[in-house]
PDB file of N, CA, C and O in Angstrom:
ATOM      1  N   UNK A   1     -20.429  10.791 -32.993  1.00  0.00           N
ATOM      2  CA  UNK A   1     -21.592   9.954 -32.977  1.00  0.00           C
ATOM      3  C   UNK A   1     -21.228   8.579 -33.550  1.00  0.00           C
ATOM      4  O   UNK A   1     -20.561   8.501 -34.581  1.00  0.00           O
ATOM      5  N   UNK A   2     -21.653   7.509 -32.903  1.00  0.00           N
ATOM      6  CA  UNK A   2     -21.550   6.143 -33.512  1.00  0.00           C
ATOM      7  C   UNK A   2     -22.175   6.069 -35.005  1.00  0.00           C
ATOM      8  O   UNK A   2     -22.994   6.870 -35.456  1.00  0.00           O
ATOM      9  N   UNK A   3     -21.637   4.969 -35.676  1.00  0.00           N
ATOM     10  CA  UNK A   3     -21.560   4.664 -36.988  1.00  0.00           C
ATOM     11  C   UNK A   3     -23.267   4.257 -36.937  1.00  0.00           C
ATOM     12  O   UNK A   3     -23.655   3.353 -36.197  1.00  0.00           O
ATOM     13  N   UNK A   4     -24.143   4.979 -37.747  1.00  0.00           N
ATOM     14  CA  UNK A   4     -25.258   4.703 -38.139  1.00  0.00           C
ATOM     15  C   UNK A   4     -25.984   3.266 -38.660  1.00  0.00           C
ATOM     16  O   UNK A   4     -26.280   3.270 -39.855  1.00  0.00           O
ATOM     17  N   UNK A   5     -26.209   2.406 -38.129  1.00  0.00           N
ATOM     18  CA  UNK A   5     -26.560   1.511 -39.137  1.00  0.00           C
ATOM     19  C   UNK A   5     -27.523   0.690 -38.362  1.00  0.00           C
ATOM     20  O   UNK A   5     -27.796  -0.376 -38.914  1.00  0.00           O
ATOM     21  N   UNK A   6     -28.236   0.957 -36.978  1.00  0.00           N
ATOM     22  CA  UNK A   6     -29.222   0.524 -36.118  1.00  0.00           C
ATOM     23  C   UNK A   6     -30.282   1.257 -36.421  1.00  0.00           C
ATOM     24  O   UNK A   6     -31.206   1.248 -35.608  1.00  0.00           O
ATOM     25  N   UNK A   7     -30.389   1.920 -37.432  1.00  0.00           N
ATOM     26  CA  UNK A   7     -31.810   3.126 -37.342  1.00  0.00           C
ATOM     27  C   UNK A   7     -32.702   3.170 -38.618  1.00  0.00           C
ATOM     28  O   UNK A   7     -32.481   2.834 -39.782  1.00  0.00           O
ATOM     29  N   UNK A   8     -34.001   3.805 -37.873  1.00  0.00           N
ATOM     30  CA  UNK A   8     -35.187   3.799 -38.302  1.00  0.00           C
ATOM     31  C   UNK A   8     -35.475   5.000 -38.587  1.00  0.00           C
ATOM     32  O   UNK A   8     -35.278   5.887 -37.756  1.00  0.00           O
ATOM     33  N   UNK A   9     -36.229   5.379 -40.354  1.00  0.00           N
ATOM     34  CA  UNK A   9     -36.959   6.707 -40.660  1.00  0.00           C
ATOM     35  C   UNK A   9     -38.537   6.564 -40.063  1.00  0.00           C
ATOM     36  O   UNK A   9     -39.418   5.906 -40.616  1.00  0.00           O
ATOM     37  N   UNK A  10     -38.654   7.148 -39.108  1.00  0.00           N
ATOM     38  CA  UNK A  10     -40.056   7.863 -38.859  1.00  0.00           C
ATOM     39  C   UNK A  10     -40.565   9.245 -39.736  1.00  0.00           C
ATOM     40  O   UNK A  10     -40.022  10.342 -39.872  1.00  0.00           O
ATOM     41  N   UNK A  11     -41.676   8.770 -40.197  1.00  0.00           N
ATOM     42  CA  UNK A  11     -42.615  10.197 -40.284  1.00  0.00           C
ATOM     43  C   UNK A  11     -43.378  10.221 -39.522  1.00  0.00           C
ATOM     44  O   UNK A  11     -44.114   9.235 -39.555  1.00  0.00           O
ATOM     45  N   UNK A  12     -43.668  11.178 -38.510  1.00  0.00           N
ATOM     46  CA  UNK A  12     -44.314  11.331 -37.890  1.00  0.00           C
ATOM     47  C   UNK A  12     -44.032  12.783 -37.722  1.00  0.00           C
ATOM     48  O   UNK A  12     -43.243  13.322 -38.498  1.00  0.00           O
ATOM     49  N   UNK A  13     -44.700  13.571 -36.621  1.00  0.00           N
ATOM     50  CA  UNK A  13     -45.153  15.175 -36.771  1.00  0.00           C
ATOM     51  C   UNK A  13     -45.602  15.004 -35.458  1.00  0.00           C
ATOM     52  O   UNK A  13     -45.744  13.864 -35.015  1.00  0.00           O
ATOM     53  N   UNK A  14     -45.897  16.206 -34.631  1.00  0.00           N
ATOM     54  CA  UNK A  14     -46.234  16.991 -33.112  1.00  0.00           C
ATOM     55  C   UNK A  14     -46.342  15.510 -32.173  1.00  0.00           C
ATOM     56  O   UNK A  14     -45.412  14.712 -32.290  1.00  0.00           O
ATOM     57  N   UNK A  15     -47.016  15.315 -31.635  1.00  0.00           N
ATOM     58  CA  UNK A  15     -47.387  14.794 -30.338  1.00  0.00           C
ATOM     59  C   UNK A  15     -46.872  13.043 -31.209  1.00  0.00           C
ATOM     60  O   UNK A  15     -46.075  12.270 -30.677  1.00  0.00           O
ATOM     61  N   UNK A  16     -47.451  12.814 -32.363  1.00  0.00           N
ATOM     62  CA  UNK A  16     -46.850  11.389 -32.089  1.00  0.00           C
ATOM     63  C   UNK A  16     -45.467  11.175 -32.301  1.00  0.00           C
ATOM     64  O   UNK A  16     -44.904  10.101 -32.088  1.00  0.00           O
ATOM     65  N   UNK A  17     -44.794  12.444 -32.820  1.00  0.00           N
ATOM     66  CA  UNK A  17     -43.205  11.974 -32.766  1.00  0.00           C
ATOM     67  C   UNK A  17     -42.807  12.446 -31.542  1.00  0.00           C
ATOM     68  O   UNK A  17     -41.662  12.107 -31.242  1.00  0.00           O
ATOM     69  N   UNK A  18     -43.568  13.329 -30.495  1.00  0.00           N
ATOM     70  CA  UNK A  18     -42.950  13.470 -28.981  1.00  0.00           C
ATOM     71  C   UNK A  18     -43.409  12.003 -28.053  1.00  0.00           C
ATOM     72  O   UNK A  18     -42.947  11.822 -26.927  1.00  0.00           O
ATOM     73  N   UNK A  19     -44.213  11.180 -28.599  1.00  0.00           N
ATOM     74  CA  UNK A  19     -44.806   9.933 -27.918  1.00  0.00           C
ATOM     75  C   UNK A  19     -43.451   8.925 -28.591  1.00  0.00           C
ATOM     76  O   UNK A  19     -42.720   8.515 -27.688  1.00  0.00           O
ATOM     77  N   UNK A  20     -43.078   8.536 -29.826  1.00  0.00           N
ATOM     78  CA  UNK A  20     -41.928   8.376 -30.016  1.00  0.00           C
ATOM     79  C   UNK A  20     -40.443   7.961 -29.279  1.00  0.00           C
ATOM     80  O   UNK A  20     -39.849   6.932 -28.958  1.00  0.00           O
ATOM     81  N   UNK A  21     -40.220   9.541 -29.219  1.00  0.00           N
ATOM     82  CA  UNK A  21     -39.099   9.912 -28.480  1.00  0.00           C
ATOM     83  C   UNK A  21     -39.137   9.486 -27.027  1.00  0.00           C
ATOM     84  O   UNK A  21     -38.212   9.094 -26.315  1.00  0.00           O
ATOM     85  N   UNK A  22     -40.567   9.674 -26.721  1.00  0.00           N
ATOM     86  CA  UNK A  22     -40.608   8.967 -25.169  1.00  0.00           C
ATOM     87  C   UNK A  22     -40.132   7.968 -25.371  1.00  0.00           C
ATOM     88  O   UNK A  22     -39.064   7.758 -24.797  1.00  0.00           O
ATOM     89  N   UNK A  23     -40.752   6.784 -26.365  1.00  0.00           N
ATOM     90  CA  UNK A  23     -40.604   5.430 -25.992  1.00  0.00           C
ATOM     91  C   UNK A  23     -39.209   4.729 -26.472  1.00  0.00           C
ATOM     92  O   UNK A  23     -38.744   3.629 -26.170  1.00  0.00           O
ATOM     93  N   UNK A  24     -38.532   6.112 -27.625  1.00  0.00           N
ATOM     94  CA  UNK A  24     -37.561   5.697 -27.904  1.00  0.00           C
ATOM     95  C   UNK A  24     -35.965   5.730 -26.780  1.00  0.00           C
ATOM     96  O   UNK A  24     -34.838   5.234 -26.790  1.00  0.00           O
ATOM     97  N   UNK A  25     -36.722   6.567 -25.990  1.00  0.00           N
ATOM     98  CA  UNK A  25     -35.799   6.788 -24.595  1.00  0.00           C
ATOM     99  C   UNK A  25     -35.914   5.630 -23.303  1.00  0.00           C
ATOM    100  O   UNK A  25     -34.947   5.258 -22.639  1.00  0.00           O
ATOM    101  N   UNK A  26     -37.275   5.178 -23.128  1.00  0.00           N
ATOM    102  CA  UNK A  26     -37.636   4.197 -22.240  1.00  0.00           C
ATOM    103  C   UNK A  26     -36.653   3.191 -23.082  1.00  0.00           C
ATOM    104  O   UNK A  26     -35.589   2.783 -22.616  1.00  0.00           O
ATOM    105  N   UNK A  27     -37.141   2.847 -24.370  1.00  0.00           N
ATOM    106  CA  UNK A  27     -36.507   1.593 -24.590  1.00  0.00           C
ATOM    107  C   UNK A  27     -34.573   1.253 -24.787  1.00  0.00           C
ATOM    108  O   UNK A  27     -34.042   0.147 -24.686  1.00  0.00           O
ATOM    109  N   UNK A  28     -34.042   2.262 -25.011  1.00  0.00           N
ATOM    110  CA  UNK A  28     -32.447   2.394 -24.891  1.00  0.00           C
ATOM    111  C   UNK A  28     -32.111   2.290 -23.854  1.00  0.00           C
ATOM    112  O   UNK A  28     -31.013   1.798 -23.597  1.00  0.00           O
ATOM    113  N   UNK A  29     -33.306   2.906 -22.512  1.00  0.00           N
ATOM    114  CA  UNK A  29     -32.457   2.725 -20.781  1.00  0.00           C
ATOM    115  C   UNK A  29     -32.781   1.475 -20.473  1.00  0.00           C
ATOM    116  O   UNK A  29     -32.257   1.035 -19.450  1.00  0.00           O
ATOM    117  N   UNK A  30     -33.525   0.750 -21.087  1.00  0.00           N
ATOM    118  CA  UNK A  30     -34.222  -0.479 -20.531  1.00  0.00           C
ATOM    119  C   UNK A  30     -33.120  -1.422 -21.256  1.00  0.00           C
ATOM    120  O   UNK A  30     -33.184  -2.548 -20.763  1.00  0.00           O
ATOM    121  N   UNK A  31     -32.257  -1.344 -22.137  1.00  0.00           N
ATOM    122  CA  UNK A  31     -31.416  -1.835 -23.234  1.00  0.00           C
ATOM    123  C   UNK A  31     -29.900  -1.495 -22.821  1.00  0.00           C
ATOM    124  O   UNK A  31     -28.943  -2.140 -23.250  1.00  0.00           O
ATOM    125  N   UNK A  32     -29.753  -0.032 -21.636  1.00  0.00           N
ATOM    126  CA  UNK A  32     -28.632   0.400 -21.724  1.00  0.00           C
ATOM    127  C   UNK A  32     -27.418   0.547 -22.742  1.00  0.00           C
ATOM    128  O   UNK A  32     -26.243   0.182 -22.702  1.00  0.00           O
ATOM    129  N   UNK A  33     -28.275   1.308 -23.773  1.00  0.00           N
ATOM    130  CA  UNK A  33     -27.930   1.927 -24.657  1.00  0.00           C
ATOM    131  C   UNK A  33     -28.356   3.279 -24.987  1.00  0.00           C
ATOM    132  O   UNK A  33     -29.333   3.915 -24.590  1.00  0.00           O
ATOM    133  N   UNK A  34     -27.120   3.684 -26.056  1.00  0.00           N
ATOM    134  CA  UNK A  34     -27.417   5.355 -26.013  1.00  0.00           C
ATOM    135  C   UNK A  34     -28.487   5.776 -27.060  1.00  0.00           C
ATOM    136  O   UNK A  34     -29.380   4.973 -26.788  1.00  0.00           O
ATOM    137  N   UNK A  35     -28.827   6.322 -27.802  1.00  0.00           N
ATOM    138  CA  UNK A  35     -30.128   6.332 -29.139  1.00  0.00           C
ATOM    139  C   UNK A  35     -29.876   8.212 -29.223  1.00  0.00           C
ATOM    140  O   UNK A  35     -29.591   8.924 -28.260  1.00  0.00           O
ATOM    141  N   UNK A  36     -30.086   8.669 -30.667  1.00  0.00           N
ATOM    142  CA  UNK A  36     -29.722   9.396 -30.767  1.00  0.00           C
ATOM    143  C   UNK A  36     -31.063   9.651 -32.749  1.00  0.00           C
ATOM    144  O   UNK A  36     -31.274   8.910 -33.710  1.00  0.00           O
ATOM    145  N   UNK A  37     -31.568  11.139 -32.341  1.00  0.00           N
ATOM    146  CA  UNK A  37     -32.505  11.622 -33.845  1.00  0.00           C
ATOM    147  C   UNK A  37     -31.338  12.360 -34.951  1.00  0.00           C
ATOM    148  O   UNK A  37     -30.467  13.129 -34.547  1.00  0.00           O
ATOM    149  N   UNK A  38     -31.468  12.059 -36.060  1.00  0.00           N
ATOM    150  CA  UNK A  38     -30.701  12.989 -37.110  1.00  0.00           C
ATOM    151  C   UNK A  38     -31.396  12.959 -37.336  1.00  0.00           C
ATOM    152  O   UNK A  38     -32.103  12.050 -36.900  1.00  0.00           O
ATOM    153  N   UNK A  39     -32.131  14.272 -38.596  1.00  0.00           N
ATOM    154  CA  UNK A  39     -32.590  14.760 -39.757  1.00  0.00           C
ATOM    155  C   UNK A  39     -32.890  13.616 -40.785  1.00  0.00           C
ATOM    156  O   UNK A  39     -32.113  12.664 -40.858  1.00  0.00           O
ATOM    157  N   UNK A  40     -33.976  13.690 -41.563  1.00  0.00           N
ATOM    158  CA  UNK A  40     -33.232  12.514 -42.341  1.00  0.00           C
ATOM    159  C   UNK A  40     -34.278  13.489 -44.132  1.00  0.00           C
ATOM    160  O   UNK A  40     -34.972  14.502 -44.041  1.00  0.00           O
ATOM    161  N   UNK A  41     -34.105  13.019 -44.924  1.00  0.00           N
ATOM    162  CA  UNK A  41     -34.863  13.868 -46.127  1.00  0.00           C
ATOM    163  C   UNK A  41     -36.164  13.826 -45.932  1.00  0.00           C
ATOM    164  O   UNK A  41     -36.727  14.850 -46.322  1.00  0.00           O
ATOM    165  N   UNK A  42     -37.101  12.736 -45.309  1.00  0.00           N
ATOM    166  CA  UNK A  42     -38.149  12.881 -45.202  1.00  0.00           C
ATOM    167  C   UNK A  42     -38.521  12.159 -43.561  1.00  0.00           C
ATOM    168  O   UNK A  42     -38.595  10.935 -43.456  1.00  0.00           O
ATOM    169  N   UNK A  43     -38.694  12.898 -42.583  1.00  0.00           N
ATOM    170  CA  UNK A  43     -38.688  12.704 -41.272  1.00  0.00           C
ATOM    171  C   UNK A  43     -37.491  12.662 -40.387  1.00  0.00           C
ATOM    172  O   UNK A  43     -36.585  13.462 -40.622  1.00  0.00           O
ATOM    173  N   UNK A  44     -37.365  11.701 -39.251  1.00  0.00           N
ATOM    174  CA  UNK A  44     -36.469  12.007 -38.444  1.00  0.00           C
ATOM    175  C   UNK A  44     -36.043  10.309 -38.301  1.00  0.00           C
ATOM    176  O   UNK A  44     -36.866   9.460 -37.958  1.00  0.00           O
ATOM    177  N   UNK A  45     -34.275   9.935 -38.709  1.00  0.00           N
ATOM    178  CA  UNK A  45     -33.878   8.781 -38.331  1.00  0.00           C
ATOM    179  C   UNK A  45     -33.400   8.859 -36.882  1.00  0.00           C
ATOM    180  O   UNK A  45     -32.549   9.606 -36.399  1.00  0.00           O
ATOM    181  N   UNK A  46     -34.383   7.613 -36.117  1.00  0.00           N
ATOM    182  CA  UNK A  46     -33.856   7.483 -35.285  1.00  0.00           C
ATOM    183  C   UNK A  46     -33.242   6.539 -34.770  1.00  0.00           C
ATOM    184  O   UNK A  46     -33.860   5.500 -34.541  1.00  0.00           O
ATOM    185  N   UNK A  47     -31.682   6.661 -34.409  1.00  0.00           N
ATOM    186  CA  UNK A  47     -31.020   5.449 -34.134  1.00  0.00           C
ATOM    187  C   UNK A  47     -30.362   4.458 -32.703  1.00  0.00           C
ATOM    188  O   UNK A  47     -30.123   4.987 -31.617  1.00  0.00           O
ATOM    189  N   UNK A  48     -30.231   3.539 -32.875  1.00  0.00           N
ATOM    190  CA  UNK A  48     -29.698   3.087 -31.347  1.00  0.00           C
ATOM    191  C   UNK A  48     -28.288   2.167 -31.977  1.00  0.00           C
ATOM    192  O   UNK A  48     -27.899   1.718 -33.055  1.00  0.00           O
ATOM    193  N   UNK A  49     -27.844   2.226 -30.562  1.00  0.00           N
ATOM    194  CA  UNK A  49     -26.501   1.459 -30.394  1.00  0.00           C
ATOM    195  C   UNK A  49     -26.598  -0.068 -30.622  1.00  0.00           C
ATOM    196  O   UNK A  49     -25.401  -0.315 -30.771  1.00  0.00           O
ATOM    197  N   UNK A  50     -27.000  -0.818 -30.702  1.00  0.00           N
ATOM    198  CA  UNK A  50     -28.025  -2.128 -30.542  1.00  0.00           C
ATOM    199  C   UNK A  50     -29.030  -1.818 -31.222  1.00  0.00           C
ATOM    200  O   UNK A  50     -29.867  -0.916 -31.271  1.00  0.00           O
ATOM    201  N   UNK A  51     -28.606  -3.387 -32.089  1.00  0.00           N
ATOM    202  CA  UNK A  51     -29.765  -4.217 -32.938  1.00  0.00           C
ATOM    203  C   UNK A  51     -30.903  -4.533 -32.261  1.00  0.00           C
ATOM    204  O   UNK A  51     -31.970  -4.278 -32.819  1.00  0.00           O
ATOM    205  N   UNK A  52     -30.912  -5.083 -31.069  1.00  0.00           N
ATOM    206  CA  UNK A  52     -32.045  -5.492 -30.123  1.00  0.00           C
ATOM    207  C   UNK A  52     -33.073  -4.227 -29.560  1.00  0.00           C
ATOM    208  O   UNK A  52     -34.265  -4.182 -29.254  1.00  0.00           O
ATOM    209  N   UNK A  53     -32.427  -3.651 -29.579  1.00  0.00           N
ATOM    210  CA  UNK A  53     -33.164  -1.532 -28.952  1.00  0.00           C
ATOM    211  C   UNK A  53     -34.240  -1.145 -30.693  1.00  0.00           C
ATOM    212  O   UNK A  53     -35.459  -1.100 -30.860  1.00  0.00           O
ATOM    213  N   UNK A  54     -33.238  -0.964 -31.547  1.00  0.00           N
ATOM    214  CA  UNK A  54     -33.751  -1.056 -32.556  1.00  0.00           C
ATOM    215  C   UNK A  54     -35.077  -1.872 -33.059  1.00  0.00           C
ATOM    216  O   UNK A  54     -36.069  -1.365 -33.583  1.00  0.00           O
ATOM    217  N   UNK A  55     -34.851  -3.312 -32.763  1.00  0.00           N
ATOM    218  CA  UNK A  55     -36.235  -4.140 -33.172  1.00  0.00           C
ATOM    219  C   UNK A  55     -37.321  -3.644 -32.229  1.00  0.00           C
ATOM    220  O   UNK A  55     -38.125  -2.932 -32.831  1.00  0.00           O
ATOM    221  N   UNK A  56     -37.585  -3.794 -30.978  1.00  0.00           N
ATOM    222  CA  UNK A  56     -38.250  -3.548 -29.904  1.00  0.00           C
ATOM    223  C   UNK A  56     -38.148  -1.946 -30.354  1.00  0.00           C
ATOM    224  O   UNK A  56     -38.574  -1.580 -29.259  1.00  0.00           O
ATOM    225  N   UNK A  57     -37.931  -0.653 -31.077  1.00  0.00           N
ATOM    226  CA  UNK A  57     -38.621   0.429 -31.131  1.00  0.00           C
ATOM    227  C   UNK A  57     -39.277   0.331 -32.192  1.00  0.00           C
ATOM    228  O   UNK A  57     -40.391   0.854 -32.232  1.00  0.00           O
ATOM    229  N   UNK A  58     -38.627  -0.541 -33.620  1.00  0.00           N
ATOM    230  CA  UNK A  58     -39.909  -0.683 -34.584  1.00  0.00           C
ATOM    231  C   UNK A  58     -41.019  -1.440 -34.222  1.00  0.00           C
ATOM    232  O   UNK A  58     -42.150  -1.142 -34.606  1.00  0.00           O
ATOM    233  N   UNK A  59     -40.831  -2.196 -33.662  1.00  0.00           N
ATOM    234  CA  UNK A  59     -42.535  -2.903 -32.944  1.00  0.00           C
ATOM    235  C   UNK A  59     -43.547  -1.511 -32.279  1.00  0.00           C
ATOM    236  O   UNK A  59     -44.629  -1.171 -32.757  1.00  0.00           O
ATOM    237  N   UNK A  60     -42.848  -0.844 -31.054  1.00  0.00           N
ATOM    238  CA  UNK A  60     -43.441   0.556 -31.040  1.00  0.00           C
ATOM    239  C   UNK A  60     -43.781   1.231 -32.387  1.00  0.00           C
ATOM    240  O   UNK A  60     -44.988   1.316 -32.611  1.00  0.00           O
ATOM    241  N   UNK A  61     -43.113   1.629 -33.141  1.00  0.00           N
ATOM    242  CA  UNK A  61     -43.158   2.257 -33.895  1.00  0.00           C
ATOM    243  C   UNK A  61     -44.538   2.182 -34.867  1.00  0.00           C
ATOM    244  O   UNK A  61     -45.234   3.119 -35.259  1.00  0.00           O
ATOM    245  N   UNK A  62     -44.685   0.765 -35.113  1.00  0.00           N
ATOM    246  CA  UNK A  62     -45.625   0.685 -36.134  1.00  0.00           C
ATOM    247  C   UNK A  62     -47.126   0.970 -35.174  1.00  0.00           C
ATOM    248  O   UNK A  62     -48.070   1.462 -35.793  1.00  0.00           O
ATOM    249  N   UNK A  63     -47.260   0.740 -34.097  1.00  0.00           N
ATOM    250  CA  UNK A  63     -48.215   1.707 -33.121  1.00  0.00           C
ATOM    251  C   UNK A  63     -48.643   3.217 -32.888  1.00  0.00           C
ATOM    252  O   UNK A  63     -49.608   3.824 -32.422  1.00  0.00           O
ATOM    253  N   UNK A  64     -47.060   3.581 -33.627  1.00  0.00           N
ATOM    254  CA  UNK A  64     -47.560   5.463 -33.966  1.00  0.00           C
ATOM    255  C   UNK A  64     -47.512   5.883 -35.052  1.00  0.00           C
ATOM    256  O   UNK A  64     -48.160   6.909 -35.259  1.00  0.00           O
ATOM    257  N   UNK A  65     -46.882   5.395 -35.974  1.00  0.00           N
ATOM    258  CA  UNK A  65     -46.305   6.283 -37.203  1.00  0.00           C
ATOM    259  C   UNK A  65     -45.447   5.272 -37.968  1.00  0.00           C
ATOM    260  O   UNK A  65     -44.961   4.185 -37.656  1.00  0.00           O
ATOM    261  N   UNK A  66     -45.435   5.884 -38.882  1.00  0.00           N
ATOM    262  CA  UNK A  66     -44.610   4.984 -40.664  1.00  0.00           C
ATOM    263  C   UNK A  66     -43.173   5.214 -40.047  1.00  0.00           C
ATOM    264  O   UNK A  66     -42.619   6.230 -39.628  1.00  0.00           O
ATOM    265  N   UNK A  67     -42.751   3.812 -40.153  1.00  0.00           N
ATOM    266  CA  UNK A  67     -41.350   3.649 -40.005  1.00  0.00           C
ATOM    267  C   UNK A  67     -40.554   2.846 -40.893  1.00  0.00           C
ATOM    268  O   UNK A  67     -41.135   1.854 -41.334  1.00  0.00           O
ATOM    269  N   UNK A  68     -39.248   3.049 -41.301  1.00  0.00           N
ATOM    270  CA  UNK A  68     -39.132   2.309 -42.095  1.00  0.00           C
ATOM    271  C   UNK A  68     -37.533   1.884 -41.863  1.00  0.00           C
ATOM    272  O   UNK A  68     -37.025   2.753 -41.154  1.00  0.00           O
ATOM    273  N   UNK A  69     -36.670   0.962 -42.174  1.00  0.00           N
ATOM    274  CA  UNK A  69     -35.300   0.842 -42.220  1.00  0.00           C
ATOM    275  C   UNK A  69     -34.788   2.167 -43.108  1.00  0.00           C
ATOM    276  O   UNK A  69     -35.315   2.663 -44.104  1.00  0.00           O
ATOM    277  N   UNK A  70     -33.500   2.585 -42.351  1.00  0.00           N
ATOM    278  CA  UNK A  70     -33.075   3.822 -42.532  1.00  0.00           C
ATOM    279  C   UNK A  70     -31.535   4.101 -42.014  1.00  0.00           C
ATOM    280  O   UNK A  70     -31.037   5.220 -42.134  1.00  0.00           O
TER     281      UNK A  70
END
């Protein structure tokens, strides 16, 4: 796995972290980049290959759920 350092802690739980993952997938193909969830102590970091994928999912992000640099 690439070196971590594009990603975001979500908390989020059922349907808004599967709304998420949608958009966190639209926005990496739209970016052509790869994005990838680890575990994280409190929710799920999710990361991309690109800084630019990254900004454009925390803008989503703050539309579903607490996100934070991670």
């Amino acid at each position: 796995m690439p070196k971590a350092k594009n990603c975001l802690i979500v908390r989020a739980a059922g349907r808004q972290l599967d709304l998420l993952r949608g958009e966190a997938s639209r926005i990496a193909k739209g970016n052509n980049v790869d994005w990838w969830i680890d575990r994280a102590e409190v929710g799920a970091r999710f990361c991309f290959e690109d800084a630019k994928a990254k900004e454009s999912f925390a803008l989503a992000c703050d539309n579903f759920g607490s996100c934070q640099d991670g």
